[in-house]
C-alpha positions, 0 to 999 in steps of 0.5 A: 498572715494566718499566724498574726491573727491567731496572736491578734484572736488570742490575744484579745481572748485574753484581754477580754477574760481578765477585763470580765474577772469574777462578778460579786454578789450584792451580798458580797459587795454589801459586805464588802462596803460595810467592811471598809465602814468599820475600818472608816475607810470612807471614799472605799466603801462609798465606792463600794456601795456605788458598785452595789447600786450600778450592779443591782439596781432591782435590788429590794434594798437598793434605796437604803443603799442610796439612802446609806451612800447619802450619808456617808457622802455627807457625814464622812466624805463631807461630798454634800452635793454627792450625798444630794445627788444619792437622795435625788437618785433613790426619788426618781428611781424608788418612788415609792421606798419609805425612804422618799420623805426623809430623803427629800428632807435631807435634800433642803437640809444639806442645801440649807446648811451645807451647800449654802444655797438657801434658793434651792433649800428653800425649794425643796422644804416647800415642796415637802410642806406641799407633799406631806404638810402632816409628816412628823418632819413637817415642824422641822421643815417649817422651822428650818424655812423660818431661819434660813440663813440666819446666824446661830447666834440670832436664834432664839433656841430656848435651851434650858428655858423652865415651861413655868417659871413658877415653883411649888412648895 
């Protein structure tokens, strides 16, 4: 009986040893993530940066990695209601990064032009016109509002459109 659990101990002596392995540094999985970046290996380093922010949340830069994570979801992923949820993530737990504007913005615009939920779009832009009315995104957000779920075609763009009509000689 004494034998069995020795094994039984050591065994999960073991198993408890190889589970654990060797804990990386944020710079090492930093480093690692951006290694899969330039090899546009997306769904790696999006994994990568999810262990970065799991393993150190009190991190000084771990708002610019949700911040990044948000990105990468949408632009290389196209996963946008994961990039959203990265930007409400980096709201809620680093309320005071310089990351929050723009971060909220990003949130309406991936509702509004992603998602297709134009309910929560409209949400989130009047809450940042709440939040910061004078913010340099503040035109945009207005603007986005102002056509939400309108066509392309129906836009007025005005591109290549002379300001004066007028010519000097």
């Amino acid at each position: 009986m004494k034998q069995w659990i020795g094994w039984i101990l050591s065994l999960l002596l073991v198993a408890f040893l190889v589970g654990c392995g060797e804990k990386l540094t944020e710079e090492q999985l930093r480093a690692n993530a951006q290694d899969f970046e330039s090899r546009e290996q997306w769904q790696e380093a999006a994994n990568m940066y999810e262990r970065v922010v799991k393993a150190y949340p009190k991190s000084v830069k771990a708002d610019e990695t949700l911040y990044r994570l948000g990105v990468l979801y949408a632009n290389n992923l196209k996963e946008f209601t994961k990039s959203v949820d990265a930007y409400q993530r980096l709201i809620k737990k680093y309320p005071k990064s310089n990351l929050v504007i723009q971060s909220s913005f990003m949130i309406g615009y991936r509702y509004a032009n992603d998602i297709k939920d134009l309910k929560s779009a409209k949400k989130y832009y009047e809450e940042f016109l709440a939040k910061w009315p004078n913010h340099e995104l503040a035109p945009s957000v207005t603007w986005e509002l102002n056509n939400l779920g309108k066509d392309i075609s129906e836009l007025d763009l005005n591109l290549g459109t002379p300001q004066d009509s007028t010519v000097s000689k």
